[in-house]
BADO-317493 format. One record per atom (N, C-alpha, C): atom name; x, y, z; residue number from 1. Coordinates in steps of 0.1 Angstrom, whole numbers. Example, Ala and Ser with C-alpha at 12.3 -4.5 7.8 and 13.67 -1.06 7.14 Angstrom:
<recs>
N	132	-57	78	1
CA	123	-45	78	1
C	132	-33	78	1
N	128	-22	71	2
CA	137	-11	71	2
C	129	0	79	2
</recs>
This chain:
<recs>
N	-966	426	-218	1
CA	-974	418	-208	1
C	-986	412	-216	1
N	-985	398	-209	2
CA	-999	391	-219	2
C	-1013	393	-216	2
N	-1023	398	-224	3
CA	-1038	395	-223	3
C	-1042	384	-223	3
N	-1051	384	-211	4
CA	-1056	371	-203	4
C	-1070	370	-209	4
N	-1077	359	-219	5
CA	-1085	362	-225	5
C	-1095	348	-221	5
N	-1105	346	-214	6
CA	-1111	334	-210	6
C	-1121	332	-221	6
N	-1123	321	-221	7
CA	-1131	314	-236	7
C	-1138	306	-238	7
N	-1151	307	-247	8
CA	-1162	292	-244	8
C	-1163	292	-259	8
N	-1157	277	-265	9
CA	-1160	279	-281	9
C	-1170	263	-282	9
N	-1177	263	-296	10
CA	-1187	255	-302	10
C	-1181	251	-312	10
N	-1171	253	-314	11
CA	-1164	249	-326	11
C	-1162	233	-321	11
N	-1158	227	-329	12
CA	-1152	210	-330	12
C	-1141	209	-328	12
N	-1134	208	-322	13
CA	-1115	205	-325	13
C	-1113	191	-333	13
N	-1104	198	-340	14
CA	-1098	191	-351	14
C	-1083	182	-344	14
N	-1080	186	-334	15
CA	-1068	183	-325	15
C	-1065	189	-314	15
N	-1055	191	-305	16
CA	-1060	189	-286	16
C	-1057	205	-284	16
N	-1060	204	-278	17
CA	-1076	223	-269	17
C	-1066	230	-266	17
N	-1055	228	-266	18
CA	-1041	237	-265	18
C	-1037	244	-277	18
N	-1039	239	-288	19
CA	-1036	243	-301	19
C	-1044	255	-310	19
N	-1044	264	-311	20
CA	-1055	271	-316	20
C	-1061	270	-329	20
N	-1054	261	-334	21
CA	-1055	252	-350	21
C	-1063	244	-353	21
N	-1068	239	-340	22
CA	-1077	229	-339	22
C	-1089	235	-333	22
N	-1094	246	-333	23
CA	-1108	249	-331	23
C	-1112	249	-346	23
N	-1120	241	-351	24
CA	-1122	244	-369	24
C	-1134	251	-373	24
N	-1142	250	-381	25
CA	-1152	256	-386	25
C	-1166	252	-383	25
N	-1165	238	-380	26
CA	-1178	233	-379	26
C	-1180	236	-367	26
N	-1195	229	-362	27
CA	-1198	234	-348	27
C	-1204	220	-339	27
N	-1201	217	-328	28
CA	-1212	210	-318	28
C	-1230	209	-325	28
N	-1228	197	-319	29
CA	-1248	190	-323	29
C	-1257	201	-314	29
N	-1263	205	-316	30
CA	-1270	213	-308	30
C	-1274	209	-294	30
N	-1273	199	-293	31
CA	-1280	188	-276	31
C	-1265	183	-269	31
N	-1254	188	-278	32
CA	-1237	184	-268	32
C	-1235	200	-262	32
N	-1238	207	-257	33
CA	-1235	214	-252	33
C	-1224	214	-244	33
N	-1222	198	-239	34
CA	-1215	196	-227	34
C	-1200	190	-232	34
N	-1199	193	-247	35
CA	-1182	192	-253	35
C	-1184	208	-256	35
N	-1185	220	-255	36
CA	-1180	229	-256	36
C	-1167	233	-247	36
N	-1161	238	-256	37
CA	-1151	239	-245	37
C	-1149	252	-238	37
N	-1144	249	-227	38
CA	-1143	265	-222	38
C	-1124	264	-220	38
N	-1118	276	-217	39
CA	-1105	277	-211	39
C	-1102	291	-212	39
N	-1086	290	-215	40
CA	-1080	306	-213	40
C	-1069	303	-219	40
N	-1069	322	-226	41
CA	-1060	324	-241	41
C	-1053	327	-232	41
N	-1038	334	-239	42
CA	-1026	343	-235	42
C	-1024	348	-248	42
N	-1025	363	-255	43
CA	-1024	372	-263	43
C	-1010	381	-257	43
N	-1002	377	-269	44
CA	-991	393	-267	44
C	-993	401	-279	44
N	-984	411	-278	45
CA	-984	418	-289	45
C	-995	430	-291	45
N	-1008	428	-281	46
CA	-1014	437	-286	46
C	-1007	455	-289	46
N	-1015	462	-297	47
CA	-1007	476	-297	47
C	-1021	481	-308	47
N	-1023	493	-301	48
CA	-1031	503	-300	48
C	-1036	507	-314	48
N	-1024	518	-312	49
CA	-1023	530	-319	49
C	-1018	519	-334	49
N	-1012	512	-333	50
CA	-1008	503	-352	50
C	-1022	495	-352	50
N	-1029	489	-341	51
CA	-1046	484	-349	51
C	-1040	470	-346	51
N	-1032	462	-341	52
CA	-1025	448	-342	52
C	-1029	446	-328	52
N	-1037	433	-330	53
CA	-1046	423	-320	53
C	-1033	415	-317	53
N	-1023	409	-322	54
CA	-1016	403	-314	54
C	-1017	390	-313	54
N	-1008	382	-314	55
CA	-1011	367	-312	55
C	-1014	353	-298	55
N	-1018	350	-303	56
CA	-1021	339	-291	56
C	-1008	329	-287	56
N	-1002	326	-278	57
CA	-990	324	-270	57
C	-992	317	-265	57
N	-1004	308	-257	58
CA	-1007	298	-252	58
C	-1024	295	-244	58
N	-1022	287	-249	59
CA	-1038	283	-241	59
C	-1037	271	-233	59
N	-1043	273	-221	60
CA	-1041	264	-208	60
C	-1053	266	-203	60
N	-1054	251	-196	61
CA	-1067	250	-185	61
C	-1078	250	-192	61
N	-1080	237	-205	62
CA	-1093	235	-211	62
C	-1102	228	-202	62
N	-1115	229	-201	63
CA	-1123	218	-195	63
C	-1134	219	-209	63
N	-1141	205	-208	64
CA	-1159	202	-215	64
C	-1168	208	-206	64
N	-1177	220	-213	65
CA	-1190	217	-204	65
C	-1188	229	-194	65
N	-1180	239	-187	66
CA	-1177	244	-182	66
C	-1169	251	-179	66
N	-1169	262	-173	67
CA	-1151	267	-170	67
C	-1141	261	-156	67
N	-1132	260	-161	68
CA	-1119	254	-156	68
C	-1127	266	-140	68
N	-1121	253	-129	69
CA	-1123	262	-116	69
C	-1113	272	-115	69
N	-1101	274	-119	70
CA	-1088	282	-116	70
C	-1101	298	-127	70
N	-1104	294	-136	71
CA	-1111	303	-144	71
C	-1121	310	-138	71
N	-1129	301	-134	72
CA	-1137	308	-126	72
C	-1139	313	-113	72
N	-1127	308	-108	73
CA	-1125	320	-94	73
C	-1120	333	-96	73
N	-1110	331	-107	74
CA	-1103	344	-111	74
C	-1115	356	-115	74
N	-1124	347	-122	75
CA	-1136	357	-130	75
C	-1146	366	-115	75
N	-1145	357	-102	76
CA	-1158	357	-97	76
C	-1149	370	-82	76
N	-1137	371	-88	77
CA	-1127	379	-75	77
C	-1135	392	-72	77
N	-1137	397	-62	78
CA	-1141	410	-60	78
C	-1135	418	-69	78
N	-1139	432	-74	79
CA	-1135	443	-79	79
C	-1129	439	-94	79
N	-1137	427	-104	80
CA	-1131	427	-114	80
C	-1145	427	-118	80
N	-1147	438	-131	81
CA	-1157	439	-140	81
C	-1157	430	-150	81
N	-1169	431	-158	82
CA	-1165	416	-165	82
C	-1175	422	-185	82
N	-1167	421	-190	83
CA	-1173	416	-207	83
C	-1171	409	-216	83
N	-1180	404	-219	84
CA	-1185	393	-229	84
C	-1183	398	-245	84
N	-1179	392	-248	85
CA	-1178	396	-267	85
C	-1181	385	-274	85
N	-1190	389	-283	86
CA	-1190	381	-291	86
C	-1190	380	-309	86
N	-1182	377	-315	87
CA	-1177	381	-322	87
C	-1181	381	-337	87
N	-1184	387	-350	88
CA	-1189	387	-361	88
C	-1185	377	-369	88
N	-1189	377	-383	89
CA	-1187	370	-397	89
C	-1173	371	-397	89
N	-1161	361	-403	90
CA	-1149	360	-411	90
C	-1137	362	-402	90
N	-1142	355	-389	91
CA	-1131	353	-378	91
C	-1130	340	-372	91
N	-1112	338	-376	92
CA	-1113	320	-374	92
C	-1111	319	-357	92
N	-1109	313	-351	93
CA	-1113	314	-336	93
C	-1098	321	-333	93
N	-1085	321	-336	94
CA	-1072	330	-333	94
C	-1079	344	-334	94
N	-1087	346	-342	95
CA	-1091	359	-348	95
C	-1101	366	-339	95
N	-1106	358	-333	96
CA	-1120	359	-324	96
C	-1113	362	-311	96
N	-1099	353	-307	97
CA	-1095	358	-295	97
C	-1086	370	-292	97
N	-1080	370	-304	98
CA	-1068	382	-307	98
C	-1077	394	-305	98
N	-1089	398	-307	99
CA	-1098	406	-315	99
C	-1107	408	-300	99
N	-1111	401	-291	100
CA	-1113	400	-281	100
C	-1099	409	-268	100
N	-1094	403	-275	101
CA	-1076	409	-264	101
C	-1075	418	-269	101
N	-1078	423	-283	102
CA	-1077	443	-285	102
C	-1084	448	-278	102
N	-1101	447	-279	103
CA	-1111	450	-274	103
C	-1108	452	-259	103
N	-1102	446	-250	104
CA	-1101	446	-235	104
C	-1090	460	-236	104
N	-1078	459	-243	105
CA	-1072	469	-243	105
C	-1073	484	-245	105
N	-1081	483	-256	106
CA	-1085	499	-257	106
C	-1096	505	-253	106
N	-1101	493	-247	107
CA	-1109	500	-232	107
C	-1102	502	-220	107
N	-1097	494	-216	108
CA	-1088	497	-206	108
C	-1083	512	-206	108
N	-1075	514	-219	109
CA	-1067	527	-222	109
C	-1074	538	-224	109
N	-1084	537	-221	110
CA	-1096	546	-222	110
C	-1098	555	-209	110
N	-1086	544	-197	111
CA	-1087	550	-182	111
C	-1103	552	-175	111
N	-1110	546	-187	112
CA	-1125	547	-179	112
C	-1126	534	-165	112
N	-1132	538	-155	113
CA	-1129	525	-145	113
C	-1139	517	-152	113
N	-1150	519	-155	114
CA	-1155	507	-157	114
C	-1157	501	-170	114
N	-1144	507	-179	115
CA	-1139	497	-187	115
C	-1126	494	-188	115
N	-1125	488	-176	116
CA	-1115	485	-177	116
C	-1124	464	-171	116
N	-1118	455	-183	117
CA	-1126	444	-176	117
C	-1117	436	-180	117
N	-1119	420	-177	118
CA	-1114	411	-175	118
C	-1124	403	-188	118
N	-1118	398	-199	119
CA	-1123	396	-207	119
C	-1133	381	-208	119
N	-1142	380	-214	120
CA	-1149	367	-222	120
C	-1152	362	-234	120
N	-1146	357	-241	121
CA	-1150	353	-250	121
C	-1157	342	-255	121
N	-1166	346	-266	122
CA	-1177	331	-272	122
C	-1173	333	-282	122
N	-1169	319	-289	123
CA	-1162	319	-306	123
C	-1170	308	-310	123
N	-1179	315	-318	124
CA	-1187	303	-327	124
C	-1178	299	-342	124
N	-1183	291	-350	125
CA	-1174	283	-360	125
C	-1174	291	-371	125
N	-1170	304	-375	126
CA	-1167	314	-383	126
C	-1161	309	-393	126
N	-1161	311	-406	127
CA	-1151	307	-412	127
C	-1139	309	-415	127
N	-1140	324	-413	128
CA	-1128	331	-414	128
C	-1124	333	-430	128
N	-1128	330	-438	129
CA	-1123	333	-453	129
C	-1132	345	-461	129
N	-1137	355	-454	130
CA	-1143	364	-464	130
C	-1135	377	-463	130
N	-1128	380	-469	131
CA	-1110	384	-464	131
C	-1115	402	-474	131
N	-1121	396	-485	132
CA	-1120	410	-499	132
C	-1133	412	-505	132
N	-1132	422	-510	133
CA	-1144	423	-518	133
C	-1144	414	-534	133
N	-1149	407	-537	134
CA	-1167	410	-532	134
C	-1166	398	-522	134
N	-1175	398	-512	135
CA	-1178	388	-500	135
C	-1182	371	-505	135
N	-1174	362	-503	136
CA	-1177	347	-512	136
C	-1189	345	-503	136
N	-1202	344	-513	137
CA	-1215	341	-507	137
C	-1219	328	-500	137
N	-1206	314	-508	138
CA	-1204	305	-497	138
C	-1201	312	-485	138
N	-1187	310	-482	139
CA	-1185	317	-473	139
C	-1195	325	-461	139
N	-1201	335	-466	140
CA	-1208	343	-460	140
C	-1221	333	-456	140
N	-1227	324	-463	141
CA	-1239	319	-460	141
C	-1235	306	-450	141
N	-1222	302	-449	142
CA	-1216	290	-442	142
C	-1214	303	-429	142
N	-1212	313	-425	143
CA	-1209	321	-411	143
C	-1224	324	-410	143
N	-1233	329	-421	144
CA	-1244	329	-415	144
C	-1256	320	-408	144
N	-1255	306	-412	145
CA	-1257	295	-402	145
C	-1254	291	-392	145
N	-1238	292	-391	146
CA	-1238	284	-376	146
C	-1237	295	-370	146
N	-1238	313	-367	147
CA	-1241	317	-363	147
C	-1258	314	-355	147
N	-1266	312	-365	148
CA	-1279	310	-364	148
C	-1276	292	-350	148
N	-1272	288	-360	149
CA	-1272	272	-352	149
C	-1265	274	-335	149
N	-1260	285	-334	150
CA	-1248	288	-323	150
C	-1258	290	-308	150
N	-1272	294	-313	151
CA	-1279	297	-300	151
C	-1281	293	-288	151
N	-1284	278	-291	152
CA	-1284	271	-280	152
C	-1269	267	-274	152
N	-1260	267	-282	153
CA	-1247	267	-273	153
C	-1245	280	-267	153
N	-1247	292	-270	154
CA	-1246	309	-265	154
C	-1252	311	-251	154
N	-1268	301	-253	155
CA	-1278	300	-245	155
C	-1270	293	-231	155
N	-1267	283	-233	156
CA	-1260	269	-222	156
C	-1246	281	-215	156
N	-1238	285	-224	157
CA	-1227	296	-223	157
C	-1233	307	-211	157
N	-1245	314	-213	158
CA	-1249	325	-206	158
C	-1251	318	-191	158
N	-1258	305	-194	159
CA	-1261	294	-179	159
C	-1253	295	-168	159
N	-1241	291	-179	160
CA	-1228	285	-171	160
C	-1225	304	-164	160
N	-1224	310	-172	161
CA	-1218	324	-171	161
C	-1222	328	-158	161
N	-1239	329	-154	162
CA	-1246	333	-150	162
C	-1242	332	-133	162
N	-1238	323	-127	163
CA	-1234	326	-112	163
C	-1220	337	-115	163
N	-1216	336	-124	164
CA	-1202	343	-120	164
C	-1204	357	-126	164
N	-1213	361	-135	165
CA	-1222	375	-133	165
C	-1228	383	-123	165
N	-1237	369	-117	166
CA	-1239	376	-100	166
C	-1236	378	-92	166
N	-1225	371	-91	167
CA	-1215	375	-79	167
C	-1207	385	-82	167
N	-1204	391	-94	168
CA	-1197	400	-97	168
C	-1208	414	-96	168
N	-1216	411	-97	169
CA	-1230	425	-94	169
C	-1231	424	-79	169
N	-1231	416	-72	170
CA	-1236	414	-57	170
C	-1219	424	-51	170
N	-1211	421	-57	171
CA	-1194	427	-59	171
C	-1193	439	-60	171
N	-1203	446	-68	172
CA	-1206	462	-68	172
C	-1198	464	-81	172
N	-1194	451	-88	173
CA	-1185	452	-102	173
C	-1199	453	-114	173
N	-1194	459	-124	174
CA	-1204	460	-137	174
C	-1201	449	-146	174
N	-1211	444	-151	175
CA	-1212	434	-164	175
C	-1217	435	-179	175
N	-1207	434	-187	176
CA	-1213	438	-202	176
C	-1214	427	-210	176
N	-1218	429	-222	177
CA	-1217	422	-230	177
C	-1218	429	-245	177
N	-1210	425	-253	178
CA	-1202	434	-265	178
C	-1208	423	-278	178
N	-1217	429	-283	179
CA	-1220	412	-297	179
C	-1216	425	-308	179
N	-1207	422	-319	180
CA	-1204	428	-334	180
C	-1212	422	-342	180
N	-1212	426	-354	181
CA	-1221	420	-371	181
C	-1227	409	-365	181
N	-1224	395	-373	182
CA	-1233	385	-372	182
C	-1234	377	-354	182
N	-1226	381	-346	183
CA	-1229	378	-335	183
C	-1235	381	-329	183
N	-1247	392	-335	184
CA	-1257	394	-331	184
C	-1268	386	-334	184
N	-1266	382	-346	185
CA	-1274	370	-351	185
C	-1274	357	-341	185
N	-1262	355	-332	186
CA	-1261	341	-322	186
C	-1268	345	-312	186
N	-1266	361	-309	187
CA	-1278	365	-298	187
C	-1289	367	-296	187
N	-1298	370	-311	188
CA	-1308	369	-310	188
C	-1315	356	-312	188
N	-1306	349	-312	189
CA	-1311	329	-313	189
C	-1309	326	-296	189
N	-1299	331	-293	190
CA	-1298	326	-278	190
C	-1303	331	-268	190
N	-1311	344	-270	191
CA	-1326	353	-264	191
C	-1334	345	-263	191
N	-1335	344	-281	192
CA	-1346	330	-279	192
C	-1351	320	-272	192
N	-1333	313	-274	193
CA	-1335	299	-269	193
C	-1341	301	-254	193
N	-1334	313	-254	194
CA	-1332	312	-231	194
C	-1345	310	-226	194
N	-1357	318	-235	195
CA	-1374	319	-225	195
C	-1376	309	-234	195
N	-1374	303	-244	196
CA	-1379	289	-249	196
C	-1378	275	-238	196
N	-1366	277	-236	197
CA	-1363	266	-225	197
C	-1365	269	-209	197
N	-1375	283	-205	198
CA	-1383	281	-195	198
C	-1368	291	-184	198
N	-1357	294	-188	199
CA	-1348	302	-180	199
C	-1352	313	-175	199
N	-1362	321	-179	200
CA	-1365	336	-170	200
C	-1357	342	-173	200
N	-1365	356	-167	201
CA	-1361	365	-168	201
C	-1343	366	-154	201
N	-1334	373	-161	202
CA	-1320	373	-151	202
C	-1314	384	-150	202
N	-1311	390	-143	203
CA	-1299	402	-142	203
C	-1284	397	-146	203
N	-1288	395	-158	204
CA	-1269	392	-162	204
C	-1259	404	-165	204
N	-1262	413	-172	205
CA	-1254	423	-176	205
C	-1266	441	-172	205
N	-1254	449	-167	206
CA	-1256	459	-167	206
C	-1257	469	-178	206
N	-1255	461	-192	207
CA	-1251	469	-204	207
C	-1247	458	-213	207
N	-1257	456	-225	208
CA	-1256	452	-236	208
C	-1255	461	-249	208
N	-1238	457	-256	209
CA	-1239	468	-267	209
C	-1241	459	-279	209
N	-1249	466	-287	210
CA	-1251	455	-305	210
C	-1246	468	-311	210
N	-1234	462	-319	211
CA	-1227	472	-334	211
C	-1227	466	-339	211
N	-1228	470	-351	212
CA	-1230	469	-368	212
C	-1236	458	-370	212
N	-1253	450	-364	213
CA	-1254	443	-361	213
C	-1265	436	-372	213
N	-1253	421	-376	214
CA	-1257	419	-390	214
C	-1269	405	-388	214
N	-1281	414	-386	215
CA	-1291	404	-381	215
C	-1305	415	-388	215
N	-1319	411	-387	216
CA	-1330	415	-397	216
C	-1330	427	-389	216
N	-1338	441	-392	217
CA	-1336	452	-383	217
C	-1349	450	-380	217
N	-1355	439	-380	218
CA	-1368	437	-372	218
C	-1366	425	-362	218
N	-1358	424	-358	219
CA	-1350	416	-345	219
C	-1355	417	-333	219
N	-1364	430	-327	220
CA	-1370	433	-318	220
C	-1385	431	-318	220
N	-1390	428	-332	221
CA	-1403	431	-333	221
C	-1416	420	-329	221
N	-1406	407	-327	222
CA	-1412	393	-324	222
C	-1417	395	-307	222
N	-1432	390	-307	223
CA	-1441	390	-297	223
C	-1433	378	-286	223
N	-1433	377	-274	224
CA	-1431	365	-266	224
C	-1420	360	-263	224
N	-1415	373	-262	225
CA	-1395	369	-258	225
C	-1390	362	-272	225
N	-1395	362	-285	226
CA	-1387	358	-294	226
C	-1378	369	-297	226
N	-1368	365	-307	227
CA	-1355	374	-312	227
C	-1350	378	-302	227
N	-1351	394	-303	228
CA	-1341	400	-295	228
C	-1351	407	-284	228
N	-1367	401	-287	229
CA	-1375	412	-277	229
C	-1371	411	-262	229
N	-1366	400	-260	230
CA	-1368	395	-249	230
C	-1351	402	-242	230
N	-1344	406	-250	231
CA	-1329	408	-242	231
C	-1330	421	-230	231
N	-1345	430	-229	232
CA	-1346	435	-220	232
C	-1344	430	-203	232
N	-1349	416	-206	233
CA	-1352	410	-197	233
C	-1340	403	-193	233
N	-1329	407	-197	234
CA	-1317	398	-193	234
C	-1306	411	-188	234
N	-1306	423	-197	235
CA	-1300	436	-192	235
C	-1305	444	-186	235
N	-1295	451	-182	236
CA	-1303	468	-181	236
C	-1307	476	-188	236
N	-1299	475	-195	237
CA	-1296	486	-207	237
C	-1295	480	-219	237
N	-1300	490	-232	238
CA	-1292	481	-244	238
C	-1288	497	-252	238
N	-1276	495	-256	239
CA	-1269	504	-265	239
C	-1268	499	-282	239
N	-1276	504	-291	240
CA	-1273	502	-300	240
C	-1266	514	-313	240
N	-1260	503	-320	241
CA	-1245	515	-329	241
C	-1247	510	-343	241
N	-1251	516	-352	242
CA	-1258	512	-364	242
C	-1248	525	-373	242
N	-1247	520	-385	243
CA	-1242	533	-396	243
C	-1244	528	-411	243
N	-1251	537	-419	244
CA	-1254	536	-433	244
C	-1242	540	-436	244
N	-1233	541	-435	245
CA	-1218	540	-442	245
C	-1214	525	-438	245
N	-1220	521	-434	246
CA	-1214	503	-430	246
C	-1212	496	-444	246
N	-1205	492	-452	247
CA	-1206	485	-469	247
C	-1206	472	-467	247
N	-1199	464	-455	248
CA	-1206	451	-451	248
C	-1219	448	-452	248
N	-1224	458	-446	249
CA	-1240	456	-443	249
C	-1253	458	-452	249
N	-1242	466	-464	250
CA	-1248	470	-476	250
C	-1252	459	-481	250
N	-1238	449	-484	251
CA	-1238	439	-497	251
C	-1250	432	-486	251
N	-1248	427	-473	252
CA	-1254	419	-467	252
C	-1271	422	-467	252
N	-1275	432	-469	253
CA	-1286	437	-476	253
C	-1293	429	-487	253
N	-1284	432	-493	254
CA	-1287	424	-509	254
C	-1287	408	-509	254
N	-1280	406	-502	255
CA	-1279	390	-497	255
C	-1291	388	-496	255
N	-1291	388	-480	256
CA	-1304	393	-472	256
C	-1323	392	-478	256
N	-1319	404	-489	257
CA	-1334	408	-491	257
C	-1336	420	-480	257
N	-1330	420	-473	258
CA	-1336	429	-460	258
C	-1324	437	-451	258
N	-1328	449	-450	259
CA	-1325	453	-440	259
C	-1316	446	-429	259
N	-1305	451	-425	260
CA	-1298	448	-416	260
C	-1300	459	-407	260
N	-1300	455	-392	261
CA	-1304	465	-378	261
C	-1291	472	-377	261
N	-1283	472	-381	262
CA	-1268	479	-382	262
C	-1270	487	-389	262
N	-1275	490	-398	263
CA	-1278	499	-412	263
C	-1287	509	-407	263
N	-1295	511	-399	264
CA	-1301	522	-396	264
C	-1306	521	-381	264
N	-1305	506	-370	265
CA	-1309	503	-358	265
C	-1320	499	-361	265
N	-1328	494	-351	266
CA	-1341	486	-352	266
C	-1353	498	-361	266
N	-1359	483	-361	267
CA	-1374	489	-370	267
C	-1382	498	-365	267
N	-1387	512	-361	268
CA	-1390	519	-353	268
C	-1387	525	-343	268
N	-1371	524	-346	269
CA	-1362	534	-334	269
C	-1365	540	-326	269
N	-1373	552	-336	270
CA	-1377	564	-328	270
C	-1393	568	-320	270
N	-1399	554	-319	271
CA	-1406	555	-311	271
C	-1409	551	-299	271
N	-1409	562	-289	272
CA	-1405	563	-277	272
C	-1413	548	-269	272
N	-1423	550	-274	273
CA	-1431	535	-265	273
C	-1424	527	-269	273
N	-1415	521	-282	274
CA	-1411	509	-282	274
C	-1397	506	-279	274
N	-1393	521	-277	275
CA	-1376	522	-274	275
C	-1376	529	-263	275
N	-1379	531	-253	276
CA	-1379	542	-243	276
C	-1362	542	-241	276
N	-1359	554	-237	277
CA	-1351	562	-226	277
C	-1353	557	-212	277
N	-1346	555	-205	278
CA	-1338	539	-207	278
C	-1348	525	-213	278
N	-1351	521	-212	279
CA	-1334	508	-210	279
C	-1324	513	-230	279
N	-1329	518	-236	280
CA	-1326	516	-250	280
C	-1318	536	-253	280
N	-1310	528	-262	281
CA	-1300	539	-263	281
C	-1292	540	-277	281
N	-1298	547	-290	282
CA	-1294	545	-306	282
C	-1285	555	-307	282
N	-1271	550	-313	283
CA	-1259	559	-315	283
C	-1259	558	-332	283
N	-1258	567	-338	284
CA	-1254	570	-353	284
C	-1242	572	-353	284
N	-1233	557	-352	285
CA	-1221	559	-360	285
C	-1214	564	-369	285
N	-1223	566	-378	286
CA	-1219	578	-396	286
C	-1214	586	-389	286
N	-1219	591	-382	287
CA	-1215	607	-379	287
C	-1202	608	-373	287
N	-1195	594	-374	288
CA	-1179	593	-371	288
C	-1169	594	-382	288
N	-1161	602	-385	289
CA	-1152	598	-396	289
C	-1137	595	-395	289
N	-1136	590	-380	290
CA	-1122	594	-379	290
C	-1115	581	-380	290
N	-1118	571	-391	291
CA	-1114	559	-393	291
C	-1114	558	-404	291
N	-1106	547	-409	292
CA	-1104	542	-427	292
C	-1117	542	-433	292
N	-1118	543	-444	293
CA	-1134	544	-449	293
C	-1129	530	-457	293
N	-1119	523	-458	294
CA	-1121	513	-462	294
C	-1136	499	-462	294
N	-1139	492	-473	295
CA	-1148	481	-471	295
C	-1146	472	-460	295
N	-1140	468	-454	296
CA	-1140	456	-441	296
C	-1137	470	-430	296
N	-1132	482	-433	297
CA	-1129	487	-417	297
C	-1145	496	-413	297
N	-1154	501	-429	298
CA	-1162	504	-425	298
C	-1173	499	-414	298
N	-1171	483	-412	299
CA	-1176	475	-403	299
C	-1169	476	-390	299
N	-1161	477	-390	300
CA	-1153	474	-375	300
C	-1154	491	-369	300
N	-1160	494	-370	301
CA	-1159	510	-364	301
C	-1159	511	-349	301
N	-1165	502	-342	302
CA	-1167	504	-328	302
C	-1149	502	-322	302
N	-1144	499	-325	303
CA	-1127	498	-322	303
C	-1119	503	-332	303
N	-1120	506	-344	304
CA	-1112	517	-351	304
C	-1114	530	-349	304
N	-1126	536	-346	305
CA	-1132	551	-342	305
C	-1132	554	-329	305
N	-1121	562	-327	306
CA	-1118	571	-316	306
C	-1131	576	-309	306
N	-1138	583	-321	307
CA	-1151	587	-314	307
C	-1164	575	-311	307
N	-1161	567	-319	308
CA	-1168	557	-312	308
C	-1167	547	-300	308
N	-1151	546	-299	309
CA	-1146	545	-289	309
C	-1153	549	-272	309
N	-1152	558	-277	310
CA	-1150	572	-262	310
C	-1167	570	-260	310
N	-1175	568	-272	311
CA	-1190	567	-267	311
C	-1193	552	-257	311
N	-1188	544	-267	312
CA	-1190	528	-259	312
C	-1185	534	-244	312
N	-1175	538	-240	313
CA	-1171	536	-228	313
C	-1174	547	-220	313
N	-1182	557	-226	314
CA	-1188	567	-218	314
C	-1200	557	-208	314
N	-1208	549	-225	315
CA	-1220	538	-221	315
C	-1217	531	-209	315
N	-1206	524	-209	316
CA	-1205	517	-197	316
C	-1202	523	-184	316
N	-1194	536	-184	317
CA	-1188	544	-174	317
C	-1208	547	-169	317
N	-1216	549	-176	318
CA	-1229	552	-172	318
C	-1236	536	-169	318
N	-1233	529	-166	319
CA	-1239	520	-164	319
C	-1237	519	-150	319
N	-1227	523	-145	320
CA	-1223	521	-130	320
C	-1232	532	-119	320
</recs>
């Protein structure tokens, strides 16, 4: 059976919106918001227990600027929960949706109700080529930009999102949203953008999770709704999943100069005034081992680890 995977990309097409070939690397001017495209994947193949995301089988019902109405009614149905993912460094948009259509599934199979959701995806212009060690610094410094540049399209994205979140909370349904590595980086530009451009404060999601999240670990620390201070004001919750065994986040360190918030969680974690119990919630993924210690899987832990697994969807199962 195919995974139904709905989609808002910034990418450029290189050739027509059906094709997955043609979402390419570059990204939309920051002021076109209104050529992004939105539509819906079809993924088979997914399977669990082998770790295989599965391929994309067809994509129908692109529109500019919006989601296709057939899309957005399906999203806005009573009794369907809804998450948002958004996806890290060195995924070409096949990769971003395949990877999106695992994610739905091994939540689902988690038999938690309220992960079980109806997927979203945002695929910024990734490049998709940092495949081995050592990480090509092109490469990595070309995903770290249009990440960065991705804001105000993420920003326009959450806009559009935003009635079909409410109606799904008014629905008695839960809303998440899932950012990995550098797509945390597009989130904390699109926090930004949102009180920059005068949006307010919103009830969009019931639960925001940031894993292995390859952005400064002082991302919270900016006064006036900059970075990420401001994502209180858009969730209920924020769950964060950080691990010094992460070796992505290592080299990205040294890149960097700094600290990545995935490497140990924000700058001051453990102080209660600046993290309270609720809305803020720090998981130490180290303390998981039940995954490849490989270089590229050390990063993906939030869906290779069983036990990390089972925490994400406890989070959400408590959101309700």
């Amino acid at each position: 059976m195919a995974t139904t995977v709905y989609f808002a990309s910034n990418r450029i097409l290189t050739g027509p919106a059906d094709d997955p070939a043609s979402y390419g690397p570059n990204i939309q001017p920051p002021s076109n918001s209104q050529s992004m495209v939105y539509g819906t994947a079809f993924v088979n193949g997914v399977d669990i227990p082998t770790n295989n995301p599965g391929v994309i089988t067809a994509i129908e019902e692109t529109t500019l600027g919006r989601f296709p109405t057939e899309a957005a009614a399906d999203l806005s149905q009573p009794g369907r929960n809804l998450l948002v993912f958004i996806h890290g460094f060195d995924n070409t948009f096949t990769d971003a949706i395949t990877q999106a259509a695992f994610n739905r599934e091994w939540m689902a199979a988690s038999r938690v109700l309220a992960a079980n959701d109806a997927i979203i995806s945002f695929s910024w212009p990734s490049l998709g080529k940092i495949v081995e060690v050592p990480i090509l610094p092109d490469a990595y410094k070309h995903d770290q930009a249009m990440a960065q540049h991705s804001g105000i399209h993420l920003m326009s994205f959450f806009a559009k999102l935003e009635p079909i979140l409410r109606t799904a909370r008014a629905n008695k349904c839960r809303t998440f949203l899932l950012a990995h590595s550098m797509g945390n980086l597009a989130l904390n530009s699109a926090v930004e953008n949102w009180f920059l451009h005068g949006q307010g404060d919103a009830a969009l999601f019931d639960l925001t999770i940031l894993a292995a999240a390859d952005c400064g670990f002082d991302a919270f620390d900016q006064p006036n709704m900059l970075g990420l201070s401001g994502l209180v004001h858009l969730t209920d919750r924020v769950s964060i999943y950080y691990s010094d065994r992460d070796d992505v986040l290592k080299l990205s360190q040294v890149v960097n100069l700094a600290q990545r918030m995935g490497q140990d969680g924000p700058r001051d974690r453990a102080n209660a005034q600046t993290f309270p119990v609720p809305p803020y919630t720090m998981f130490d993924a180290a303390t998981a081992s039940d995954y490849p210690a490989g270089f590229l899987e050390s990063h993906q832990y939030y869906r290779r680890s069983q036990v990390i697994r089972t925490a994400i969807t406890k989070d959400m199962q408590a959101a309700t």
